[in-house]
N, CA, C and O of each residue as an XYZ file, in Angstrom:
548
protein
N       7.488      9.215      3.610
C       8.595     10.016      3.158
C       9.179     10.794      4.337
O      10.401     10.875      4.466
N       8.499     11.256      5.035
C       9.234     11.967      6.483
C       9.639     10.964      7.289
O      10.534     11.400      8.013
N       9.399      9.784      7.520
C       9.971      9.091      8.026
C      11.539      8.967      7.306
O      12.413      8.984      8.173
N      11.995      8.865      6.104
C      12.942      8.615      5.440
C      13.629      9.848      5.559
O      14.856      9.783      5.626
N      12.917     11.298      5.610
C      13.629     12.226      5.654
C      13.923     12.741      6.759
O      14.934     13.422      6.586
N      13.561     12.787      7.877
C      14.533     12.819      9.537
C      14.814     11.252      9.717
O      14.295     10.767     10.723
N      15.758     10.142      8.677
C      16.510      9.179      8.986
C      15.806      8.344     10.283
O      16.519      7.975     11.216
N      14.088      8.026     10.264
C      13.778      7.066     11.140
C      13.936      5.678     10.681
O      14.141      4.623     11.282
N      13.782      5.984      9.439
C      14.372      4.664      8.199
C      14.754      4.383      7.170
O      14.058      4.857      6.272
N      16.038      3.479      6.667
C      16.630      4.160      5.574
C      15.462      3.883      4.742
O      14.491      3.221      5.110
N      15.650      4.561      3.326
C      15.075      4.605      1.831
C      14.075      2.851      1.546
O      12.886      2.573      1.390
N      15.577      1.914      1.611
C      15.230      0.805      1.417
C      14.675     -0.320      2.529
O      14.639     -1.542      2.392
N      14.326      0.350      3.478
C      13.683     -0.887      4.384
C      12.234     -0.302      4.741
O      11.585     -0.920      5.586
N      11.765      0.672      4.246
C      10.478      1.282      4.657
C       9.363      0.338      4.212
O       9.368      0.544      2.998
N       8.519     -0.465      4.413
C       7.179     -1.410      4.803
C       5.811     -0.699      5.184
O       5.965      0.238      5.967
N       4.403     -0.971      4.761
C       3.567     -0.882      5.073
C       2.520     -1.860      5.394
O       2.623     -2.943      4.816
N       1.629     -1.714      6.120
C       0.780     -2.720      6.455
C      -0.732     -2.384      6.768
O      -0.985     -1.613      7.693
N      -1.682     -2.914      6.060
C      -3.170     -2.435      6.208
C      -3.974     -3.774      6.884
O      -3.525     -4.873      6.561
N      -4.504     -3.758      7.303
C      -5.853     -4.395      7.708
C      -6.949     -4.270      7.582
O      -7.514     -3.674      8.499
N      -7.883     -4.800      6.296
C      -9.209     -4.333      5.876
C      -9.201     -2.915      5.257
O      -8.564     -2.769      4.214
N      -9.860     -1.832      5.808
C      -9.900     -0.822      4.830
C      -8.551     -0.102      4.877
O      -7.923      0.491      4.000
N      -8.263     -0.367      6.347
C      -6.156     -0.147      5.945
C      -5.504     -0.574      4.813
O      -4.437     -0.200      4.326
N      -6.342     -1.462      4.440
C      -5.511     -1.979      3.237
C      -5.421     -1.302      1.904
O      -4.555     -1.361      1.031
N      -6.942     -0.411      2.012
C      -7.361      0.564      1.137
C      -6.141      1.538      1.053
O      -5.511      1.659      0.002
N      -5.901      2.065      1.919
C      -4.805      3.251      1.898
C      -3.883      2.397      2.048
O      -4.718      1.507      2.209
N      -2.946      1.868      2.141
C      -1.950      1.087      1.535
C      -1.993      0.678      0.135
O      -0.986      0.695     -0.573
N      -3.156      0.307     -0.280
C      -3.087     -0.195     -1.918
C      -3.059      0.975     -2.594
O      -2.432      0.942     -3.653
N      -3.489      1.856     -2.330
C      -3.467      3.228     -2.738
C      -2.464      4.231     -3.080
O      -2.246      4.965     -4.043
N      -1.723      3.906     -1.497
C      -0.282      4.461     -1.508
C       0.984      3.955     -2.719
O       1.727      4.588     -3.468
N       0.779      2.604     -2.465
C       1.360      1.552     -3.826
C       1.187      1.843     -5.073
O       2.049      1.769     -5.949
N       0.141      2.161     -5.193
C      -0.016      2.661     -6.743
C       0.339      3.739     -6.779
O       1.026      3.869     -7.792
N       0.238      5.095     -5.964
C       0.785      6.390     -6.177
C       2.330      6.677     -6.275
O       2.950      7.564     -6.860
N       2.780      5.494     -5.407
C       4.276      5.966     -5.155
C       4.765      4.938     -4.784
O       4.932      4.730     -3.582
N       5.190      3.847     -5.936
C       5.185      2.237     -5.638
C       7.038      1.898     -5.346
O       7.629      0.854     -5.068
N       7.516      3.294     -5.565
C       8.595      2.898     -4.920
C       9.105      3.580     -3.841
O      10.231      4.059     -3.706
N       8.285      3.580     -3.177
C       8.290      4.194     -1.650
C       8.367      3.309     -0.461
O       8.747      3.503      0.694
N       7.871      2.231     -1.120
C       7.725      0.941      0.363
C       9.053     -0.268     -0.700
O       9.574     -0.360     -1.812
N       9.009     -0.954      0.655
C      10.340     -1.962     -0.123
C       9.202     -3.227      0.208
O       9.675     -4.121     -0.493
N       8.346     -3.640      0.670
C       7.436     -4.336      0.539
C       5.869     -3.570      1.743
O       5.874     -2.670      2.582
N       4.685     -4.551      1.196
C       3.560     -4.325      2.128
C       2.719     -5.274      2.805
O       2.746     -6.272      2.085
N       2.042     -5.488      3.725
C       1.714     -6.816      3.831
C       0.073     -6.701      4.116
O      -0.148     -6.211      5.223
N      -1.093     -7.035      3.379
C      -2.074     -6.160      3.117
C      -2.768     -7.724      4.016
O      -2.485     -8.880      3.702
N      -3.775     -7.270      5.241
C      -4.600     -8.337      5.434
C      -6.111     -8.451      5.802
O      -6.713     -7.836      6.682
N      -6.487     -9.191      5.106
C      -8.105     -9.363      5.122
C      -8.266     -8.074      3.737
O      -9.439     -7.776      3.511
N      -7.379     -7.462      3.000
C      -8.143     -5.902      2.221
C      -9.015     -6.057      1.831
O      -9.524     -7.133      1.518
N      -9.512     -4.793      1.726
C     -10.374     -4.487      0.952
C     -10.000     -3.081      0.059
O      -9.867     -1.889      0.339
N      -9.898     -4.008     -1.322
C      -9.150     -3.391     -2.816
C      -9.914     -3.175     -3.792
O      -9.415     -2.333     -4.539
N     -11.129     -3.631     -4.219
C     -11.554     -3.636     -5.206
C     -12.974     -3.012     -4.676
O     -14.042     -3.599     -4.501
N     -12.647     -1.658     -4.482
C     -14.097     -0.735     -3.758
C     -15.175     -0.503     -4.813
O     -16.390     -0.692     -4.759
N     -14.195      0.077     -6.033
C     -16.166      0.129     -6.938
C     -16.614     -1.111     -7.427
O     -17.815     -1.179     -7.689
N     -15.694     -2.426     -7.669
C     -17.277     -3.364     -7.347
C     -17.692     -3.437     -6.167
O     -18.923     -3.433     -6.196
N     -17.212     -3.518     -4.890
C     -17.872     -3.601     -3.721
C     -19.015     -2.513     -3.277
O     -20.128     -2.808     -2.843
N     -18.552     -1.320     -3.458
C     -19.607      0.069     -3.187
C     -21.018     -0.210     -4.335
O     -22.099      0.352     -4.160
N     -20.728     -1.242     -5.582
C     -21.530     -0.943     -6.556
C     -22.865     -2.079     -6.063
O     -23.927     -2.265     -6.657
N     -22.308     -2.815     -4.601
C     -23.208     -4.003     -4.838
C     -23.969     -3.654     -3.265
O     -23.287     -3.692     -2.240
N     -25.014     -3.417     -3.242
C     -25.643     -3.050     -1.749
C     -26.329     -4.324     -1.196
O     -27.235     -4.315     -0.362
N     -25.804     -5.371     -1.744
C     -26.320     -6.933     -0.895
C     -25.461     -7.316     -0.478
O     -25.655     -8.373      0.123
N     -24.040     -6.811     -0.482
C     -23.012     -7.067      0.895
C     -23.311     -6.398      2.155
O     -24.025     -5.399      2.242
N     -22.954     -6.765      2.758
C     -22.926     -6.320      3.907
C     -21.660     -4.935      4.026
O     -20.637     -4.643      3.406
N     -22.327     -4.430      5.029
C     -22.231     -2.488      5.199
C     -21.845     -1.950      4.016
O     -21.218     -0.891      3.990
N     -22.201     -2.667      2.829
C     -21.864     -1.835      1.377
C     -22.434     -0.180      1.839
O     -21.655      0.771      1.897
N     -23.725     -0.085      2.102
C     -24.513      1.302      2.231
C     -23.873      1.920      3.111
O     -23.166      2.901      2.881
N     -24.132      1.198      4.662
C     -23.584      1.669      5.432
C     -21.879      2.650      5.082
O     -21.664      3.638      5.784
N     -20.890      2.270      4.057
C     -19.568      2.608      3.676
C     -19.660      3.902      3.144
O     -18.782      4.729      3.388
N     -20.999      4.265      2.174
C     -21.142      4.918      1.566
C     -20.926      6.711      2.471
O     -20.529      7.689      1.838
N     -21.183      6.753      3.549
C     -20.940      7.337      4.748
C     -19.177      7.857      4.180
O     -18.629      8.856      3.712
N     -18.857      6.606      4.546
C     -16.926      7.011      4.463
C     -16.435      7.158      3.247
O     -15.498      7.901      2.955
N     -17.223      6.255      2.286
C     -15.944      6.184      0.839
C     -16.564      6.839     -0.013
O     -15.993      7.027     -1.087
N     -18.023      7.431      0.208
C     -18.828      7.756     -1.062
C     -19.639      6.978     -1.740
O     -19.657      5.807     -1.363
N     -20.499      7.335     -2.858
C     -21.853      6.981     -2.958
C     -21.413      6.446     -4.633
O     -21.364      7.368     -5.448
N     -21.152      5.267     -5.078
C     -21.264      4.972     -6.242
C     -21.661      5.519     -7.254
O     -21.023      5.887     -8.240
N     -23.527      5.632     -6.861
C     -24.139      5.895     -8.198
C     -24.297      7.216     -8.259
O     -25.080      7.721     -9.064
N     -23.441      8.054     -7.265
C     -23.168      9.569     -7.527
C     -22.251      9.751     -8.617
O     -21.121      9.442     -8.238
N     -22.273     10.151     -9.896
C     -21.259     10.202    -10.179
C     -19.654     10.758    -10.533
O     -18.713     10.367    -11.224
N     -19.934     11.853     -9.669
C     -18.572     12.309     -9.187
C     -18.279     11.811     -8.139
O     -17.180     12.210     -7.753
N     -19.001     10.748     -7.135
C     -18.109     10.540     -6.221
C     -17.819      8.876     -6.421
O     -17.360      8.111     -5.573
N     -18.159      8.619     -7.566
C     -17.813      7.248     -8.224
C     -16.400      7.390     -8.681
O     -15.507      6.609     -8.354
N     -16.214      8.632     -9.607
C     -14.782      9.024     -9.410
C     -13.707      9.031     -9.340
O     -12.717      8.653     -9.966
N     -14.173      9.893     -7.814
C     -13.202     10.454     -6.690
C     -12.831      8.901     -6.144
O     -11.660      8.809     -5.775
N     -13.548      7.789     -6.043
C     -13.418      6.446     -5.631
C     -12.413      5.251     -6.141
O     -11.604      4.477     -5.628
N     -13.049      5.615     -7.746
C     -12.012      4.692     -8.752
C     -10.556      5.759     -8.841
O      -9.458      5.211     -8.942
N     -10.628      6.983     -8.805
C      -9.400      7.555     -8.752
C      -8.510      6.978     -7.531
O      -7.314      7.091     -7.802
N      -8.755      6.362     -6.197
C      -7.437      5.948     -5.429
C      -7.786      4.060     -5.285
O      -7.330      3.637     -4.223
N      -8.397      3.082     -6.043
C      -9.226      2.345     -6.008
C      -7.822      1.427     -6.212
O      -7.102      1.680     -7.177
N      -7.458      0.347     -5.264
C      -5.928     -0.227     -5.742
C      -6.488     -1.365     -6.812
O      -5.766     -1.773     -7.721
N      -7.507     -1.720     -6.665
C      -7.798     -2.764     -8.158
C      -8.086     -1.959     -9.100
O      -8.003     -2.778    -10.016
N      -8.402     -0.857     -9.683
C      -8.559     -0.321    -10.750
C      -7.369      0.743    -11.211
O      -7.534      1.634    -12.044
N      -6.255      0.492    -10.565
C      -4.997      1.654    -10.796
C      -3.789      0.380    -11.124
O      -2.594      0.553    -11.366
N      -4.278     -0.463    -11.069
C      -3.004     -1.262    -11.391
C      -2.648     -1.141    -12.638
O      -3.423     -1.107    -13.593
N      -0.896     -1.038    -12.694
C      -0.658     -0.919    -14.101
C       0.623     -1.108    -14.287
O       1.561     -0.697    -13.604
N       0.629     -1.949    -15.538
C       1.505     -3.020    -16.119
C       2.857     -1.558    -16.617
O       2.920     -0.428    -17.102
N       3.778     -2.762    -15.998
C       5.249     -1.754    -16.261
C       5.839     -0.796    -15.408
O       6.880     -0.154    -15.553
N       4.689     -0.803    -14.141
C       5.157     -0.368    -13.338
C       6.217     -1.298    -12.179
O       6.064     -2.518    -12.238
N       7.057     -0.874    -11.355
C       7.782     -1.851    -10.195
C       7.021     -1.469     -9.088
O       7.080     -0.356     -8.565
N       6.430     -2.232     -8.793
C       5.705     -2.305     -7.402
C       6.465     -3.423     -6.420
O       6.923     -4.510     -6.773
N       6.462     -2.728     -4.836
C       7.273     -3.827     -3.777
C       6.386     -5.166     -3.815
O       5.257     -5.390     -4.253
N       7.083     -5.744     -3.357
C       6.283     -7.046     -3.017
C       5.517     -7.158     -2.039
O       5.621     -6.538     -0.981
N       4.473     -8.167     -2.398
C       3.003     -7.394     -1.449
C       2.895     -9.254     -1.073
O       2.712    -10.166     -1.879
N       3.114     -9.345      0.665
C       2.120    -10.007      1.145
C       0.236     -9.761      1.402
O      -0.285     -8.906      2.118
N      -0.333    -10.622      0.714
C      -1.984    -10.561      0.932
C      -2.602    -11.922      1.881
O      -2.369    -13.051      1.449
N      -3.226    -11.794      2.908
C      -3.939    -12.951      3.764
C      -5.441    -12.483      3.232
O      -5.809    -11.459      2.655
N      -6.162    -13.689      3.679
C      -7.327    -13.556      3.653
C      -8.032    -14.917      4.519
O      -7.361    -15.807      5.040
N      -9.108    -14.860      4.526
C      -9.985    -16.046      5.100
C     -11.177    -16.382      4.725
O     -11.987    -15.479      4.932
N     -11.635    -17.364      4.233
C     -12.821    -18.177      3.715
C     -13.461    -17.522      4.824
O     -14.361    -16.849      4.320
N     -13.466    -17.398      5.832
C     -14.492    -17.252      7.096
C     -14.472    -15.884      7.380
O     -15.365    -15.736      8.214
N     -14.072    -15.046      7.205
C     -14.324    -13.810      7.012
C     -15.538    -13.468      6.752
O     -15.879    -13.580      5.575
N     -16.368    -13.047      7.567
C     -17.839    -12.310      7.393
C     -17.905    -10.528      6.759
O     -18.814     -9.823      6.320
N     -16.760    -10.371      6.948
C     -16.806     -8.515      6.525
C     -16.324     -8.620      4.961
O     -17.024     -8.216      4.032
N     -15.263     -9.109      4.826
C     -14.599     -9.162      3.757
C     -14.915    -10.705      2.870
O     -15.272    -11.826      3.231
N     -14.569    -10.074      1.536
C     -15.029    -11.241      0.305
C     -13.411    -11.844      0.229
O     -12.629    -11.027     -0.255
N     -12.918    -12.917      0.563
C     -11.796    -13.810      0.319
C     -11.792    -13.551     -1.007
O     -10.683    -13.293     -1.474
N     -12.910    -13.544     -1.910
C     -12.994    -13.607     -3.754
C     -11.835    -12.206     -3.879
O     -10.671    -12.263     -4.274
N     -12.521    -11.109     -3.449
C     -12.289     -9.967     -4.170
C     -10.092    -10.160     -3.658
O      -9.266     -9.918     -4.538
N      -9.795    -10.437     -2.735
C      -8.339    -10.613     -2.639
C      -7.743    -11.659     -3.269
O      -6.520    -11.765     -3.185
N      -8.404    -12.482     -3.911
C      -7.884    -13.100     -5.079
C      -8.174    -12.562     -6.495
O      -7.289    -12.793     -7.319
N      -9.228    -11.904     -6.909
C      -9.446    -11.375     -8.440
C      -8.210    -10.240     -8.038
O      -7.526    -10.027     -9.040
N      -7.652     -9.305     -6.609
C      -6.795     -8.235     -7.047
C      -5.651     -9.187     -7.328
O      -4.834     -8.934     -8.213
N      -5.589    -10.188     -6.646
C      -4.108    -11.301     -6.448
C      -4.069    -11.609     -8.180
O      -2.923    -11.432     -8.594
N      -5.043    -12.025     -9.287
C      -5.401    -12.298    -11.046
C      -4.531    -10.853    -11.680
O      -3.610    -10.578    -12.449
N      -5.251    -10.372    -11.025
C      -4.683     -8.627    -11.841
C      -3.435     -8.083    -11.673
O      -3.007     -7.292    -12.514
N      -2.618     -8.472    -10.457
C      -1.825     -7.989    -10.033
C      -0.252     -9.243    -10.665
O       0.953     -9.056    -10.829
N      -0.986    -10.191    -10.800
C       0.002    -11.336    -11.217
C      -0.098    -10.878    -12.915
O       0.857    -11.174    -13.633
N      -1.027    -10.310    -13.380
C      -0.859     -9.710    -14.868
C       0.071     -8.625    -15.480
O       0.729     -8.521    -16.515
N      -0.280     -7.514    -13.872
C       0.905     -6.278    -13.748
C       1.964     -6.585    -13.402
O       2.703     -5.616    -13.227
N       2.715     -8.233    -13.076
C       3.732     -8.067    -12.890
C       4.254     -8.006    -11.308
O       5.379     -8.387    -10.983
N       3.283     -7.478    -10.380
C       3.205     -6.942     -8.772
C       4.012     -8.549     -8.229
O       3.468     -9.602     -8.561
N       5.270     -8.571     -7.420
C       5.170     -9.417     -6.563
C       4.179    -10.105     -5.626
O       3.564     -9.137     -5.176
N       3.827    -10.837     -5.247
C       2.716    -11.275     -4.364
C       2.561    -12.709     -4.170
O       2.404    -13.701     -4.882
N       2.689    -12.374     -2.653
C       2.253    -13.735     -2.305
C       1.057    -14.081     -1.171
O       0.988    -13.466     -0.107
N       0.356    -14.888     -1.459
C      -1.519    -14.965     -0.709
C      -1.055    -15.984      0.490
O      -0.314    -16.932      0.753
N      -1.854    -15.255      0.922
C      -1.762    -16.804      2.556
C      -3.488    -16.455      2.934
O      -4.001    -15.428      3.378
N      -4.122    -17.845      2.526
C      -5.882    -17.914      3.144
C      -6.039    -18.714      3.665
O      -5.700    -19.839      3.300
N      -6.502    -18.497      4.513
C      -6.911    -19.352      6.002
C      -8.451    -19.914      5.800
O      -9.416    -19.156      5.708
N      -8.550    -21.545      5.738
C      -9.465    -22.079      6.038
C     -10.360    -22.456      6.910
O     -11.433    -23.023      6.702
N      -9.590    -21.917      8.506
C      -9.805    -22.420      9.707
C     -10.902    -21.774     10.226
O     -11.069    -20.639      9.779
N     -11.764    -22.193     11.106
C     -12.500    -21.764     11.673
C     -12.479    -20.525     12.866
O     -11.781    -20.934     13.794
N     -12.908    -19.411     13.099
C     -12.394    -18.234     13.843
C     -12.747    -18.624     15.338
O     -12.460    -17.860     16.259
């Protein structure tokens, strides 16, 4: 919004872009104030934090708990699902159109979980379009 309000860009061309847990605060932002960006282009995210925080046989699930909070706390289970972009989606809202990438070969991130938000988000209506990479890194 301060960007829009000292005119660094008009209203309608403002864009965001996350990478992994960037993507977190971008999906976040989208749901709070979905007509703030005129599109976003979210890659590798990671969107769907309380199943991910809930499962400690991923990898740095625990380790996260540090940054995003502790699941089976439950106020800070929460404070979690309160900015969580797979669990805030909601039908009837206009959300920009959201480029999502991902990669089968991705060791940090679950390719799954950016397609179950890609299921949910094609339910709400969300523009979106997926680009996943099969290739080897």
């Amino acid at each position: 919004m301060h960007l829009i309000k000292e005119g660094f860009v008009h209203e309608s061309r403002l864009c965001a872009m996350g990478s992994s847990a960037g993507s977190l605060l971008v999906g976040a932002v989208v749901n709070m104030l979905p007509n703030l960006f005129s599109a976003a282009v979210l890659k590798v995210p990671f969107l769907d934090i309380c199943n991910t925080m809930l499962d400690p046989t991923l990898p740095l699930t625990i380790l996260d708990y540090e940054e995003f909070g502790d699941p089976n706390i439950p106020v800070e289970f929460d404070a979690i699902r309160s900015y969580s972009p797979y669990d805030n989606l909601s039908p009837g809202k206009c959300y920009p159109s959201i480029l999502v990438t991902a990669s089968f070969n991705d060791t940090r991130g679950r390719s799954l979980g950016s397609c179950q938000v890609g299921f949910e988000s094609e339910r709400c209506h969300v523009p979106i379009l997926f680009q996943v990479c099969c290739a080897q890194n």
